[in-house]
C-alpha positions as CSV (number, residue, x, y, z in Angstrom):
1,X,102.2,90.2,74.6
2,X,100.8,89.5,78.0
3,X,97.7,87.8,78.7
4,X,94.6,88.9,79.9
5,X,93.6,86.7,83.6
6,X,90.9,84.9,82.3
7,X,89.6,81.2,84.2
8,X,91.8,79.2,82.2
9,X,95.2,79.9,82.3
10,X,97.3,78.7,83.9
11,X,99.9,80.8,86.4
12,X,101.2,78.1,88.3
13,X,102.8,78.0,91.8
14,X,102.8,81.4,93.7
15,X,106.0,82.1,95.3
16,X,105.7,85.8,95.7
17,X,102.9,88.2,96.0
18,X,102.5,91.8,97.3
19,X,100.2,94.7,95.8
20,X,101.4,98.1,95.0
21,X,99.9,101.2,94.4
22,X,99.5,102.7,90.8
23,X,101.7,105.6,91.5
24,X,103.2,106.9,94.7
25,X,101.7,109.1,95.8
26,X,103.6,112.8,96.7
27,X,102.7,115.0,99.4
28,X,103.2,118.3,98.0
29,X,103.5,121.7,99.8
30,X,102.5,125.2,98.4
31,X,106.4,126.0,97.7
32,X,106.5,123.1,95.3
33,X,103.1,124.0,93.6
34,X,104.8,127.9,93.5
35,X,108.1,126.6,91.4
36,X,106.9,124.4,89.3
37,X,104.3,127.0,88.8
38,X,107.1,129.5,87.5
39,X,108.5,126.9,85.8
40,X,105.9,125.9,83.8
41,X,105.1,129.6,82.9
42,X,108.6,129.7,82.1
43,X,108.2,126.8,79.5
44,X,104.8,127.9,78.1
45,X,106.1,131.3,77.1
46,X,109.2,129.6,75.6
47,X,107.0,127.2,73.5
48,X,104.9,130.2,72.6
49,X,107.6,132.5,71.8
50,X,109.2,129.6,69.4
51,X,105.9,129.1,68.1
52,X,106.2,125.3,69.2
53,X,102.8,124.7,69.6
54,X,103.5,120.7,70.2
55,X,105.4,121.8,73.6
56,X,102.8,123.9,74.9
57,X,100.5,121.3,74.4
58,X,102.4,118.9,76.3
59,X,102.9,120.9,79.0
60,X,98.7,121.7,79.3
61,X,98.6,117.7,79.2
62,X,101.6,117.2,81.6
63,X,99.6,120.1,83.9
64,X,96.4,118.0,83.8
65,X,97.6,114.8,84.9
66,X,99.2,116.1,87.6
67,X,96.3,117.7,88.7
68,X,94.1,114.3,88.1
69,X,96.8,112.8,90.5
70,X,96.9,114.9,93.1
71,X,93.0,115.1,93.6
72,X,92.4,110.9,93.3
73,X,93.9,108.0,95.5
74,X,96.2,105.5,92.8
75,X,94.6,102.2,92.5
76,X,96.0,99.4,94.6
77,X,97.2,96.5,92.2
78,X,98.3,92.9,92.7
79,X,101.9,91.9,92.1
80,X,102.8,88.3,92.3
81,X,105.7,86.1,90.7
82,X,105.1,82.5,89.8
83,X,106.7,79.4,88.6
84,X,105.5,80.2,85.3
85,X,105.6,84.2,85.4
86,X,104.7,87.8,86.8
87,X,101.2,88.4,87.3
88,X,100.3,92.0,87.1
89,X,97.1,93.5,87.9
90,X,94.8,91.4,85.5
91,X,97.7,90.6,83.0
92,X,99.7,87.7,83.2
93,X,103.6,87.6,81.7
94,X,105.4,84.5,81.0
95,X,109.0,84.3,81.4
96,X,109.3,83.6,77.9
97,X,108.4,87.4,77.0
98,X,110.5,88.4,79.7
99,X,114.1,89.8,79.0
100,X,115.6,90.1,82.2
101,X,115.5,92.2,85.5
102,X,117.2,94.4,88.0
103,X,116.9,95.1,91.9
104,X,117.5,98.5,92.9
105,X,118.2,98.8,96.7
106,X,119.5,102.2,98.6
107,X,117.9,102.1,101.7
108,X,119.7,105.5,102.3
109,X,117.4,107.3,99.6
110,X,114.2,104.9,100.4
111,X,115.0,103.2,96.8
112,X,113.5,99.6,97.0
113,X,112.0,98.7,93.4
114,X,112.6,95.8,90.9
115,X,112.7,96.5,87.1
116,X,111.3,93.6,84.9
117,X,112.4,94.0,81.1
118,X,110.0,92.8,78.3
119,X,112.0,90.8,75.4
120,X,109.7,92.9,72.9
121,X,111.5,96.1,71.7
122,X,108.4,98.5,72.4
123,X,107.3,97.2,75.1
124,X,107.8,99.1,78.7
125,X,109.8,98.2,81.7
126,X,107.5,97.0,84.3
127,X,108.8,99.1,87.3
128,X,107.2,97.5,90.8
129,X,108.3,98.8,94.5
130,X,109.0,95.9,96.5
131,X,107.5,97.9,99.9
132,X,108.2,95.2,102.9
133,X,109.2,92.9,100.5
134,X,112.9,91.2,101.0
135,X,115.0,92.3,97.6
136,X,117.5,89.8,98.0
137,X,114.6,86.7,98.4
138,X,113.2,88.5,95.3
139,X,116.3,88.5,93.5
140,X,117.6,84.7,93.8
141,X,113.6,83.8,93.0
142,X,113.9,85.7,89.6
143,X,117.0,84.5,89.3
144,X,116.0,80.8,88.2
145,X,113.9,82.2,85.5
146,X,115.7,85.3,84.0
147,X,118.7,87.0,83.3
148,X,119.8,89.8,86.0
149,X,121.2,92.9,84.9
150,X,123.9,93.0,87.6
151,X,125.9,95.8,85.9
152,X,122.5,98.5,86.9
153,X,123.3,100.1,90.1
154,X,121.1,103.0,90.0
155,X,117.9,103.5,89.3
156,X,116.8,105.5,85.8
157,X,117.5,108.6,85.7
158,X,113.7,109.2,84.8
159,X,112.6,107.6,87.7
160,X,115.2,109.9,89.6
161,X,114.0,112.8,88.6
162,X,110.6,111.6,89.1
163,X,111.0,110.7,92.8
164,X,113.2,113.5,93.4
165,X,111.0,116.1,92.2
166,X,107.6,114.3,93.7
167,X,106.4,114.0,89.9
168,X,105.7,110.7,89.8
């Protein structure tokens, strides 16, 4: 479980530190607003037809944030990597809750990010763009504290789609 920044902890030695926004940011044209328009029409009359009451709610709530995020600026964070662990906004996460971690680098599709897994099963996988940052610098730092997932080439399909589709 991460710990909240507080005066007493200790973080140690900074060796890295950036900030990143919340979420990126899309700049989206009426033609995108048009098809995912139909397509969530599409969806809402399939969940209705099905009765699936569950999906159309999700899809309202998927709608709404989308909205939210289109109509506020994404709060900048601080990122930094220490001796001890990865600070993160105002939580701090020692290595020793840390799994491992992966660089995903394809300058050809403007892919820069590094993917931090948490050794608790429920827990998310911090996803954090490395902007100006060097990934390879990044890389043999994290690689004195944990495990890299060499074998991930690509980035998740999730995030994919995401980026792809200016979703998130």
């Amino acid at each position: 479980m991460p710990k909240k920044l507080e005066e007493n902890i200790d973080v140690g030695e900074i060796l890295h530190e950036w900030t990143v926004q919340e979420y990126e940011k899309h700049e989206r044209n009426r033609a995108w607003y048009v098809i995912m328009s139909i397509i969530g029409i599409v969806l809402l009359a399939y969940s209705l037809l099905t009765s699936n009451f569950l999906f159309s709610l999700v899809l309202i709530l998927f709608v709404v944030i989308i909205f939210l995020q289109a109509h506020q600026d994404p709060i900048v964070i601080p990122f930094g990597i220490t001796d001890l662990g990865i600070l993160l906004n105002d939580r701090f996460y020692p290595y020793g809750e840390l799994k491992s971690f992966f660089v995903i680098y394809n300058p050809e599709e403007g892919v820069k990010t590094l993917y931090i897994d948490q050794s608790a099963n429920l827990s998310p996988r911090l996803r954090v763009p490395l902007l100006d940052m060097d990934p390879n610098e990044i890389r043999i730092t994290l690689m004195s504290f944990l495990e890299e997932e060499s074998d991930k080439e690509e980035e998740p399909l999730s995030d994919m789609i995401g980026r792809k589709w200016r979703l998130f």
